[in-house]
N, C-alpha and C positions, 0 to 999 in steps of 0.2 A: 944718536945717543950723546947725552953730555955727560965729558968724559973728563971735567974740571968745573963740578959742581962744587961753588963758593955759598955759605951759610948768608943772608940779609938780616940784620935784624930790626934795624929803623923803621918807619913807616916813610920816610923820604928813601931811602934806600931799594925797600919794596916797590914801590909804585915807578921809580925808572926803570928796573930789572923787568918788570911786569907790562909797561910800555911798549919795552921791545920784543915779547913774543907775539909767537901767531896764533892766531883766532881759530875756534874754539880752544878754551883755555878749561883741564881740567881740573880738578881741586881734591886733593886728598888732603884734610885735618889729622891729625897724630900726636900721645904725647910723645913721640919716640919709643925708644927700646926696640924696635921694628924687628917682627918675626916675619914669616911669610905669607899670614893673614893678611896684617896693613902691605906686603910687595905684591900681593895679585891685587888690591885695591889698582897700585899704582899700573900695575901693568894693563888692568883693563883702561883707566885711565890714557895709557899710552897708545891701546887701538883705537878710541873712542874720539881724543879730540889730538887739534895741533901742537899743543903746548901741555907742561903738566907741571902744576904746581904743588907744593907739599909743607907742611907746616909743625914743626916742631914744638908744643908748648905743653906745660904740665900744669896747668888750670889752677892756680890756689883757691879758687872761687866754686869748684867741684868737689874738694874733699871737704867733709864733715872735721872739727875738731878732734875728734876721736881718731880719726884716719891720721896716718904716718907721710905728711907732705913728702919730708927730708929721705927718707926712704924707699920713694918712688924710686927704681930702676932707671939710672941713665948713662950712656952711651954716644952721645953726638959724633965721637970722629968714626965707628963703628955704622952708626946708623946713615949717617952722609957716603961713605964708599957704598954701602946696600942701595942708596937710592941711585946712586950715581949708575950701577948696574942695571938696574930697572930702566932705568931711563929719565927721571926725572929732570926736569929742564931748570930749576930753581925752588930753594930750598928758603924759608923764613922761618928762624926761630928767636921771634920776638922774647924781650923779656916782659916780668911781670910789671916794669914800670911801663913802659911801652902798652900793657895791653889795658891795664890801669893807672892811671898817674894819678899823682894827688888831689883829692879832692872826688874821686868817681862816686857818683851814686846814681847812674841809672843802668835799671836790669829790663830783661825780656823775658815772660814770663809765659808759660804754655799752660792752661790753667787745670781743665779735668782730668786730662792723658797723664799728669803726671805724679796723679795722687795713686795711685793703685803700686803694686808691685815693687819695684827698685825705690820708687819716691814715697812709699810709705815707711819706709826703713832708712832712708838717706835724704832725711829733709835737708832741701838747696840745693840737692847735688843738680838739677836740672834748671833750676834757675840758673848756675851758676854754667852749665853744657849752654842753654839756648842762648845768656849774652856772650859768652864766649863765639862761640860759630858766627853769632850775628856779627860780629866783631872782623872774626876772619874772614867771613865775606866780604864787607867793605871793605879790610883789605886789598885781597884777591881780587875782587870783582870775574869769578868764575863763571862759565857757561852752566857748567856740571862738575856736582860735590859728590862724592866716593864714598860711603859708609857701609861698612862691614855686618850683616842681619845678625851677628853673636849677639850686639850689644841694639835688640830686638825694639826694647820700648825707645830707647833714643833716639833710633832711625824714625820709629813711629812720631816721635815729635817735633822731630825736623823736619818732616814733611809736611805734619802740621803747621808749625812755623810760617815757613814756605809759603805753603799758602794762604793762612788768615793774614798774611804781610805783605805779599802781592811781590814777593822776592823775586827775579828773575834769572832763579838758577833751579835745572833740575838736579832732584838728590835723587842718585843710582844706589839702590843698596845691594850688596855681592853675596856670594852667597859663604857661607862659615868656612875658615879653613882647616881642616882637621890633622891631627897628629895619626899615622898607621891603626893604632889601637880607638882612636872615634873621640879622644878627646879634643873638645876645639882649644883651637892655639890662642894663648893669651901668653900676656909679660907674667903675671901673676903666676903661673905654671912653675917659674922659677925660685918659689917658697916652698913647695913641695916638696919632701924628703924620699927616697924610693919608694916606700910603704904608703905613704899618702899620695904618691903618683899611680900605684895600682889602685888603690881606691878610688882615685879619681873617675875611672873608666865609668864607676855605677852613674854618673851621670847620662854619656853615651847609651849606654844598655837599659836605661829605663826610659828614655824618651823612643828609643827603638821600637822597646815592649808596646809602647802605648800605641806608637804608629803602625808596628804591625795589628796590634786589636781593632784599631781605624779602618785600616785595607780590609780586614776581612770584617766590617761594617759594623762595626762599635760605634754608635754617633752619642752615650750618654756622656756629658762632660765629666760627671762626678766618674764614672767608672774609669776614662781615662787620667783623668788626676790620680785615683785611686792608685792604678798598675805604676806611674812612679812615684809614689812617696813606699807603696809595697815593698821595691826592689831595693829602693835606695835605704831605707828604714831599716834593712839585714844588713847593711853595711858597717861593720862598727866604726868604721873612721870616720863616717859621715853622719851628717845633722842636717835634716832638711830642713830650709827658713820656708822655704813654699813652693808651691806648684801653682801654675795657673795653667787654664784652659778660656782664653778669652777673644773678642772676636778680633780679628789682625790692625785693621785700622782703629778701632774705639777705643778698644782693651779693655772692654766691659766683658768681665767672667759670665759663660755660655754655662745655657742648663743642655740645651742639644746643640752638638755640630753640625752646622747646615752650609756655611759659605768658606769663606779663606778665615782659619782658625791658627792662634799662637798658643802653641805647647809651651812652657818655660817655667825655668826654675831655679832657684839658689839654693846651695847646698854651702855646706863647712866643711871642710877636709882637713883637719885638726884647726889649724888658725886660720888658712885661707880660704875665701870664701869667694866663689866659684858659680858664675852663672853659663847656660845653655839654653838653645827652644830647636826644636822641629814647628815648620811652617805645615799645617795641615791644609791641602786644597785640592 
């Protein structure tokens, strides 16, 4: 365990630090604020390869105008002691000159995966996720990249990526991590007032609903979308933006469920706004 984890932020800086570890080298992306979602990322990371790297940055180039950059939650001397516990072997938290300098205009773009759901509502935000990562790969130069299945359609286009680009990194995605009560753990959690935190559960409990009508052999897609926008819909704190029921790798909305199926959905929980999926298979 390293037990004098120092932040990089240059890219000459990086790439000596990065020199000297050992091979396989794993890769966790993050904008920080680290809950114990992104610390089992890192910790599977820590069984899987010799090395683990981890990267702090908050993407100007993923929030929409409307989004609140300056507001993002941050924490570096906070989040540096958590990784250092995990075990993280070295820490890059470039700036936004560093990861753009003057004059950038070229992007990576993932072109049908990322019009449905999240990218129908947040145009750029995924042009602005795939050059980013692309970014932190050359960096890093990792064996294997760490992504969390919360953030469901991202994973799905990273792997994308990946492969129409002939990257040679595998992306491992983990599975959600949940608070006692089934809501999955996000930074975003921390906008929640008490009353909008018990509301929140109707996320958990309707993606439940739907999955238990699966097991016991519900394969119409419309009837499983139906059961949670039903549940969630009697919630008065909540406002569901949508449901999908789409196939895992394509994310083309299913009329039947037949293969490995993505349940997911954004909800409102007064101002925050809140995604979730159960993986059906």
């Amino acid at each position: 365990m390293n037990n004098s984890l120092l932040p990089v932020t240059s890219l000459d800086d990086l790439r000596i630090a990065r020199a000297a570890l050992d091979e396989p080298v794993g890769f966790v992306p993050t904008m920080g604020y680290l809950h114990a979602g992104h610390l089992s990322l890192v910790e599977r990371a820590r069984r899987e390869c010799a090395s683990v790297v981890v990267s702090i940055f908050v993407n100007p180039t993923q929030f929409a105008p409307t989004d609140d950059l300056d507001a993002y939650p941050r924490d570096l001397e906070r989040d540096t002691r958590l990784l250092e516990e995990a075990g993280a072997d070295l820490l890059w938290t470039p700036t936004p000159e560093v990861m753009y300098p003057p004059g950038f205009q070229t992007w990576v773009e993932v072109e049908t995966l990322t019009r449905p759901l999240e990218g129908a509502r947040r145009p750029g935000h995924f042009r602005g996720v795939t050059t980013v990562v692309t970014k932190l790969f050359n960096g890093v130069q990792p064996q294997r990249a760490y992504f969390g299945q919360k953030d469901a359609q991202q994973a799905a286009v990273i792997r994308r990526m990946v492969r129409d680009l002939n990257m040679p990194v595998e992306i491992v995605v983990c599975p959600i991590v949940r608070e006692r009560d089934g809501l999955a753990m996000s930074s975003r959690n921390t906008y929640l007032d008490p009353d909008e935190r018990q509301a929140a559960t109707v996320l958990y409990r309707s993606l439940s609903a739907a999955k238990s009508a699966y097991e016991e052999g519900e394969r119409n897609a419309d009837t499983l979308r139906g059961i949670v926008a039903e549940i969630v819909n009697a919630e008065p704190l909540a406002k569901l933006q949508y449901v999908s029921c789409a196939d895992y790798d394509t994310l083309e909305e299913l009329k039947t469920v037949t293969g490995k199926t993505l349940l997911s959905m954004a909800v409102h929980i007064g101002t925050t706004r809140l995604i979730d999926n159960f993986v059906l298979e």
